[in-house]
N, C-alpha and C positions, 0 to 999 in steps of 0.2 A: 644490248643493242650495238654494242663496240661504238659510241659515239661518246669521245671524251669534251670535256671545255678546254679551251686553249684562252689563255689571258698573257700579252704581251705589253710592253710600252711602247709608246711610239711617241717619237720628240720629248719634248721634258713636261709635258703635261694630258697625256692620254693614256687611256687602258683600254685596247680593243680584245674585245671577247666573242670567240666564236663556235660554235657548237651547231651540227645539225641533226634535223629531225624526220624519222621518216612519216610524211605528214604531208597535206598542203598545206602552202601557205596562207590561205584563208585562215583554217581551222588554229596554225599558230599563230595570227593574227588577233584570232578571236579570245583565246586562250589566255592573250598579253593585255585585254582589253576589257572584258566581260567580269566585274568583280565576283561571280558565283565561280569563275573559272580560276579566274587567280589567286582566290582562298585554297582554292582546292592544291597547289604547286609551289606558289611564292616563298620563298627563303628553306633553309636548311631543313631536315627533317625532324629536328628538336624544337620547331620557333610551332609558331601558333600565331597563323593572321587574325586578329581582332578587330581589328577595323579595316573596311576595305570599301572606299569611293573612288568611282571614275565618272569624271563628264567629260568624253569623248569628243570634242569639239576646239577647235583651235581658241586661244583661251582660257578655255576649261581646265580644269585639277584631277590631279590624281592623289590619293592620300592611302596610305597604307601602314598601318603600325603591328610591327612583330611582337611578341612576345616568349620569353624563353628564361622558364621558373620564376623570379619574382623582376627582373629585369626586362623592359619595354623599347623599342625603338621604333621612330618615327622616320618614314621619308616621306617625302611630295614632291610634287613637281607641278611644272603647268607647260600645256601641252602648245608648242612651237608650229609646229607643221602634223598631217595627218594626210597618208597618201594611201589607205586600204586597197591592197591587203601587204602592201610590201614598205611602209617608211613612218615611222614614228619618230621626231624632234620633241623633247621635252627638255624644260629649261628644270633640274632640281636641286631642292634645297636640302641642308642639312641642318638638324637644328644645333650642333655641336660645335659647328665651324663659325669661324669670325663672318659675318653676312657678305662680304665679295670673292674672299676663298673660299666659303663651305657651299657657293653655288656651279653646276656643274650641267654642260651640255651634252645630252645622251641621245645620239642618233643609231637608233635601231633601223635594221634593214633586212628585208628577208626576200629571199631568192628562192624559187622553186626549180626543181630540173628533176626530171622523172620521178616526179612523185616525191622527192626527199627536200627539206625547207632547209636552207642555212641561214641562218640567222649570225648577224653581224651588231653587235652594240659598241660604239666607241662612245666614249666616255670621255672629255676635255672639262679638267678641271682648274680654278684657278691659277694654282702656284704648282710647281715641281713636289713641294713639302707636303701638300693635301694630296698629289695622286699617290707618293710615297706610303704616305699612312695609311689611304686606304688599303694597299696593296698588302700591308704590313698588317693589317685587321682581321686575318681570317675571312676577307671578301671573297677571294677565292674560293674557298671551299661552300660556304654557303651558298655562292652563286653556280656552282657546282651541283650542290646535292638539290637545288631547287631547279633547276635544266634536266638534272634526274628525275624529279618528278614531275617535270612539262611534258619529258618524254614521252613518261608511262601513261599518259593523261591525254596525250593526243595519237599516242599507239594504239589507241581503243575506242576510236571516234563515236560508237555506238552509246556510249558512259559518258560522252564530254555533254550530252543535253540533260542528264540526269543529274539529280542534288543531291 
């Protein structure tokens, strides 16, 4: 598709991530929201989603736990704002980080122009140190190879209603 991820810092506490899709934005709306769709993309191509909840509602939770060989990982968040089909605010937790730094604000944004979605995630985390390590984690690449398979998953809109 020629559509790579781009991950920069911005100030001393943000990582904005962008990558587009040729797609509406409904359908990558839907894709980021619908837990039958986001098993089918979410993280790296070696992880395995086990668990996958979403209540779609200001309030409401997200929860999602990877898996990759005998190793598990947990994120969630709870959901800030909700402006379908183009702005999702969630406030997320980490379960690894001290409880005021491992919680992190993730405003997703997605833009359509002739048919192609860019999607925009900025990520403000507590301290300089926590967005460091993320960065330093291999997040990139996972977040990567799972935009790779958002891609191929909403390039084929016909398969995105199918299990």
């Amino acid at each position: 598709m020629g559509r790579t991820l781009s991950v920069t810092k911005s100030g001393d506490h943000e990582i904005v991530m962008t990558r587009s899709f040729d797609a509406p934005r409904a359908l990558v709306f839907d894709a980021w929201t619908k837990p039958e769709l986001v098993r089918r993309w979410f993280g790296p191509r070696d992880c395995e989603v086990v668990e996958c909840e979403i209540d779609l509602r200001v309030g409401g939770g997200w929860r999602y736990r990877l898996r990759h060989g005998g190793m598990e990982m947990l994120l969630q968040g709870v959901y800030q704002e909700i402006d379908r089909p183009g702005r999702l605010i969630s406030l997320e937790t980490n379960e690894d980080c001290e409880a005021a730094e491992g919680q992190a604000l993730a405003t997703l944004t997605l833009v359509e122009h002739d048919g192609v979605t860019t999607l925009t995630q900025v990520v403000r985390y507590g301290s300089k140190r926590i967005r460091d390590a993320v960065l330093e984690s291999g997040m990139e690449r996972g977040v990567g190879e799972g935009f790779d398979k958002l891609a191929e998953l909403v390039a084929a809109p016909v398969k995105v209603g199918a299990r």
